[in-house]
C-alpha positions as CSV (number, residue, x, y, z in Angstrom):
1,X,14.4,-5.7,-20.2
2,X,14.8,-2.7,-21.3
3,X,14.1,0.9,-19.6
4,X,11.8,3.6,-20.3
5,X,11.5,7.7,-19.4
6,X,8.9,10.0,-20.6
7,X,8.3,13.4,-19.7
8,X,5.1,15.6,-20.7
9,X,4.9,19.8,-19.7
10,X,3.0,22.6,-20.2
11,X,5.8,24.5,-20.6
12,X,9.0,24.1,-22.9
13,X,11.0,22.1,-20.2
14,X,14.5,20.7,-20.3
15,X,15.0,16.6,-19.2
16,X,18.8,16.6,-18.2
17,X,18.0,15.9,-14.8
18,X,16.2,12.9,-15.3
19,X,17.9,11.7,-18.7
20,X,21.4,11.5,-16.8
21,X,19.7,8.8,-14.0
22,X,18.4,7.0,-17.3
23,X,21.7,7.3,-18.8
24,X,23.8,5.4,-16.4
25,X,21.9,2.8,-16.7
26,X,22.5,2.3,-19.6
27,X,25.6,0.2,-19.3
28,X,27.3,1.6,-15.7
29,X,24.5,1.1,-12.8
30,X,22.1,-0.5,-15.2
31,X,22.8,-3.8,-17.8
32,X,20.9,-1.8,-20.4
33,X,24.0,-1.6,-22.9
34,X,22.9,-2.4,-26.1
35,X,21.8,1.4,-27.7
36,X,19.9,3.7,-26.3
37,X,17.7,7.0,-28.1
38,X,16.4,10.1,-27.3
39,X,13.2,11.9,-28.9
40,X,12.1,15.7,-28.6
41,X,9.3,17.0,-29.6
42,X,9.3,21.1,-30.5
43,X,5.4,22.0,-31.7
44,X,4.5,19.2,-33.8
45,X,8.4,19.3,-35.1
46,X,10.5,15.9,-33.9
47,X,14.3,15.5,-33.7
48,X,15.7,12.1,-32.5
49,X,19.3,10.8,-31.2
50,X,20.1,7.5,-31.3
51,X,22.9,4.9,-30.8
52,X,23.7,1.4,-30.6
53,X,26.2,2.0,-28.2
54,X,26.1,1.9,-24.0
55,X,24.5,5.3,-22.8
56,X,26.7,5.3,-20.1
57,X,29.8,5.7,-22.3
58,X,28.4,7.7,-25.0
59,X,29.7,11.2,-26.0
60,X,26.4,11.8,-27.9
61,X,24.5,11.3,-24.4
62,X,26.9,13.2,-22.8
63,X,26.7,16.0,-24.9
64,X,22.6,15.8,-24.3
65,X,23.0,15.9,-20.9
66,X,25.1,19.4,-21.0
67,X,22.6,20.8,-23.5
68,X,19.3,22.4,-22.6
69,X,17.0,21.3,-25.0
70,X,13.7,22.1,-24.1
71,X,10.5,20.2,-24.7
72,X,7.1,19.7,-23.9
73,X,7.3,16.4,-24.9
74,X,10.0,13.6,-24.3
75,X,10.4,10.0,-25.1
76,X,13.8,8.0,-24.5
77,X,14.9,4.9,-23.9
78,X,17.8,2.3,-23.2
79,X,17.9,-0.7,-24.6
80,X,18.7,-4.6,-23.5
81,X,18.5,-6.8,-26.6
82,X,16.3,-10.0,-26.6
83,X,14.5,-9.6,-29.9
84,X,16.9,-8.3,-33.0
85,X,20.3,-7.5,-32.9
86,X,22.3,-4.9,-31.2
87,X,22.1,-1.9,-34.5
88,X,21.0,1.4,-35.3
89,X,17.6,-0.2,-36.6
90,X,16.5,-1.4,-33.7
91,X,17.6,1.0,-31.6
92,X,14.6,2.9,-30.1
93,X,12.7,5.3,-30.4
94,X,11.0,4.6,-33.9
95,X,9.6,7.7,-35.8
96,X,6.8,7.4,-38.6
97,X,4.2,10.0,-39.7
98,X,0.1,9.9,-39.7
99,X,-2.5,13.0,-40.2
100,X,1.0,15.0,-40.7
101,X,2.6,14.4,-37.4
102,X,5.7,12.8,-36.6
103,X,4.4,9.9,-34.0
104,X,7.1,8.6,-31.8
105,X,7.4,4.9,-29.5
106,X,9.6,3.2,-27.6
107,X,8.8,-0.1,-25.6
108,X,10.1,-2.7,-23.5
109,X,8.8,-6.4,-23.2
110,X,8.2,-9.4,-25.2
111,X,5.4,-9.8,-27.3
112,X,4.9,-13.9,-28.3
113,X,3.4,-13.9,-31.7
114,X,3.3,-10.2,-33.2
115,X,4.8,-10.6,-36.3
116,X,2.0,-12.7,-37.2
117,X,-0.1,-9.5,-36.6
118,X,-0.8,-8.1,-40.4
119,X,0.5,-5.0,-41.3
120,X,-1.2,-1.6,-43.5
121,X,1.0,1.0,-44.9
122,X,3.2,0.8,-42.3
123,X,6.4,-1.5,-42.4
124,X,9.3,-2.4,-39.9
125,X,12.8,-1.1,-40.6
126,X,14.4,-3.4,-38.4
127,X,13.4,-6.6,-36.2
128,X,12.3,-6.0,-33.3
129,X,8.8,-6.9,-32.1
130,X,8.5,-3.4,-30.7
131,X,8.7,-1.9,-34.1
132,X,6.3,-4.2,-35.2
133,X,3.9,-3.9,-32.7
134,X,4.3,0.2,-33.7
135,X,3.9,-0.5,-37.0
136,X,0.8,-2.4,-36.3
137,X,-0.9,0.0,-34.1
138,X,-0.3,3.3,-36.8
139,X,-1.8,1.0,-39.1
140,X,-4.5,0.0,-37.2
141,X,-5.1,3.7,-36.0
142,X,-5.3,4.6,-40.4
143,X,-7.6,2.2,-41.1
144,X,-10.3,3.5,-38.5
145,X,-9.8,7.3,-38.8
146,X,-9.4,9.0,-42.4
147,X,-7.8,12.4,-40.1
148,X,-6.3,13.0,-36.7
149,X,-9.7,12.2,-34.3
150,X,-10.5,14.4,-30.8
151,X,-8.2,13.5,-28.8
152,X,-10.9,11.4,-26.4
153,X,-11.7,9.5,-29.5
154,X,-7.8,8.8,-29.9
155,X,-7.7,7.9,-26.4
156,X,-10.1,5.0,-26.6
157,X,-8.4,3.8,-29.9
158,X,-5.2,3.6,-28.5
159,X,-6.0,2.1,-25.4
160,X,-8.2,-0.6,-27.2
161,X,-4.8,-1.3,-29.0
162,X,-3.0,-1.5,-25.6
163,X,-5.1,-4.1,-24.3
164,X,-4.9,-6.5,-27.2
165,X,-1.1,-6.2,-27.0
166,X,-1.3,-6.3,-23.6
167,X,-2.7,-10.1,-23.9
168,X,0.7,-11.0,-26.0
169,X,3.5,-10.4,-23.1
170,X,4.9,-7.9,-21.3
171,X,4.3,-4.2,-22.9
172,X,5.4,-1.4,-21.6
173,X,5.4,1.5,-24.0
174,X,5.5,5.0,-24.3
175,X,4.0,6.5,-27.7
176,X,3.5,10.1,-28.6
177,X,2.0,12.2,-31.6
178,X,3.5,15.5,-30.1
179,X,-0.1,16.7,-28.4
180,X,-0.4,13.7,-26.4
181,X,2.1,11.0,-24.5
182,X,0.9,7.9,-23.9
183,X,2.6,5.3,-21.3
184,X,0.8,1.6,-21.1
185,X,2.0,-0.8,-18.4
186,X,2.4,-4.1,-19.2
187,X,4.6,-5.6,-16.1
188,X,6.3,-2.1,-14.3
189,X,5.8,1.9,-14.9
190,X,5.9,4.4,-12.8
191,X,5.0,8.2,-12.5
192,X,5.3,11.2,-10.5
193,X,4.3,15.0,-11.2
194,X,5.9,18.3,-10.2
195,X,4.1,21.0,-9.5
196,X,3.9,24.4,-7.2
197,X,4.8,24.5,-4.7
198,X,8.3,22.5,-5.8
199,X,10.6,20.8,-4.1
200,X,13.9,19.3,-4.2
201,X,14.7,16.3,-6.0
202,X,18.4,13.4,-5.6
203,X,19.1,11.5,-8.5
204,X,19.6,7.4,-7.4
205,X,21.9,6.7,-10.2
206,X,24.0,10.3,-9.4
207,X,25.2,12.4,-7.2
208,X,23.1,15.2,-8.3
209,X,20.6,17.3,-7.0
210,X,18.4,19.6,-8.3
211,X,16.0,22.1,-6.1
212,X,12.9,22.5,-8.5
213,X,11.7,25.7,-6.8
214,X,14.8,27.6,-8.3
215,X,14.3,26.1,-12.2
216,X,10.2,26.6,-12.9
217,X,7.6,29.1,-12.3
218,X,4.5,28.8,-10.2
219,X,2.6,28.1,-13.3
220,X,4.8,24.9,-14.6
221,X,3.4,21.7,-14.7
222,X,5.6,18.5,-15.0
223,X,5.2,14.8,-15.4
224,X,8.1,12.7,-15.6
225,X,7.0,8.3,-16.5
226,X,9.8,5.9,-16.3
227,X,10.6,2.6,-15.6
228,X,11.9,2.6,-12.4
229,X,12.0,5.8,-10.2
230,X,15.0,7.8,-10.9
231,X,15.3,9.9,-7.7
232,X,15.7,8.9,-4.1
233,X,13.5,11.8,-2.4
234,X,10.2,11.8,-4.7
235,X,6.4,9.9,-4.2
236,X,6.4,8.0,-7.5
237,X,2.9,6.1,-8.3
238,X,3.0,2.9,-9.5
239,X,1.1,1.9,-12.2
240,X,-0.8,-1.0,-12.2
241,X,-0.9,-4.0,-15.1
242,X,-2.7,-2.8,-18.2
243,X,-3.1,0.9,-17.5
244,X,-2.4,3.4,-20.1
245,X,-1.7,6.7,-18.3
246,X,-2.4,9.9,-20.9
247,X,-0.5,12.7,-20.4
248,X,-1.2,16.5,-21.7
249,X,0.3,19.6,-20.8
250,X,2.2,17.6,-17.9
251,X,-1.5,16.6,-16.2
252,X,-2.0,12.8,-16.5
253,X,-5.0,10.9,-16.7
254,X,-5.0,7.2,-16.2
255,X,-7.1,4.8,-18.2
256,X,-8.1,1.1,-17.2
257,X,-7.8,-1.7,-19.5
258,X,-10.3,-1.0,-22.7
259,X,-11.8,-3.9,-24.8
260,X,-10.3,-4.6,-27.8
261,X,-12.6,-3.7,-30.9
């Protein structure tokens, strides 16, 4: 399957660090070679990158890694095609608008039978079932609320969406609006957070470490969800199947499995 790494601050916070673990697995200590993407989130402003090449071999990820843009909000992934070819496309994440902000998702899984899921004003680009699925939930997520809800009330709609996708396969995802990141576990997710007092932190996939203590305030808050974890010397939490952990200003909350409505 694919793999999956979100971050979520209070503070404008750069993600080389972890991005270069997710990175080399992307075709080097990973088989994840088939395109990988990158999505920032500055205010309620969005900029994506995104290839259908091997991370690991990428100049455009390379140059990411080297450059300090900073976020409160992060969503990237490398892919490992099963559903729709290897192409720009597919290639995650995928970007559409509602209530005037840019809403941003990236999963990993099989979901048997989506595409028979109807659609609303939202429609695929490409083929995956991801996209789909994405597609389906904005749609969903229109037809219920006429404006952007509290984010409590969003919270329950999207987790109610996560549990009936949740009962088609394996969904992993990560989804963001820019105020809030959302990561559902469908099979394997993990989290940690950093926070005062900081520590140090050794890539697995690198020889690189980082001592936190020297790069953030006593005031930062950070979350970090991914896949797998990414560093050798941190207490990552384990999600367990059909969670959706909510993340704001780096302090995540997790939900359990909602009823579908």
């Amino acid at each position: 399957m694919c793999e999956l790494l979100g971050m979520s601050a209070n503070v404008p916070t750069d993600i080389r660090f972890s991005f270069a673990g997710l990175a080399r697995r992307g075709g080097e200590t990973g088989p994840h070679a088939d395109g990988w993407g990158i999505s920032f989130y500055e205010g309620r402003g969005q900029r994506s990158f995104h290839e259908p090449e091997p991370s690991a071999r990428s100049e455009l990820a390379k140059l990411l890694r080297n450059a300090a843009i900073k976020s409160c909000t992060v969503i990237a992934h490398v892919r490992k095609a099963n559903r729709g070819r290897v192409s720009l496309e597919n290639t995650h994440p995928f970007t559409r608008e509602l209530w005037g902000r840019p809403w941003t998702f990236a999963h990993n899984g099989q979901l048997k039978g989506v595409k028979r899921l109807p659609l609303g004003a939202f429609a695929p680009i490409g083929t995956t079932d991801s996209e789909h699925a994405f597609c389906w939930m904005l749609g969903r997520l229109q037809g219920r609320f006429r404006r952007l809800p509290a984010p409590a009330t969003l919270d329950r709609a999207v987790a109610a969406l996560c549990a009936e996708l949740h009962g088609l396969g394996v969904f992993n995802m990560l989804m963001s609006d820019s105020r809030t990141l959302y990561a559902h576990c469908g099979k394997r997710l993990c989290y940690l957070t950093r926070q005062a007092p900081f520590g140090t932190a050794t890539l697995i996939d690198e020889d690189w470490r980082v001592d936190f203590a020297q790069e953030t305030t006593e005031h930062d808050v950070v979350s970090v969800v991914a896949t797998k974890a990414l560093t050798r010397d941190e207490a990552w939490i384990d999600l367990e199947r059909g969670d959706l952990l909510v993340l704001r200003g780096g302090i995540a909350r997790r939900l359990k499995p909602a009823p579908a409505r």
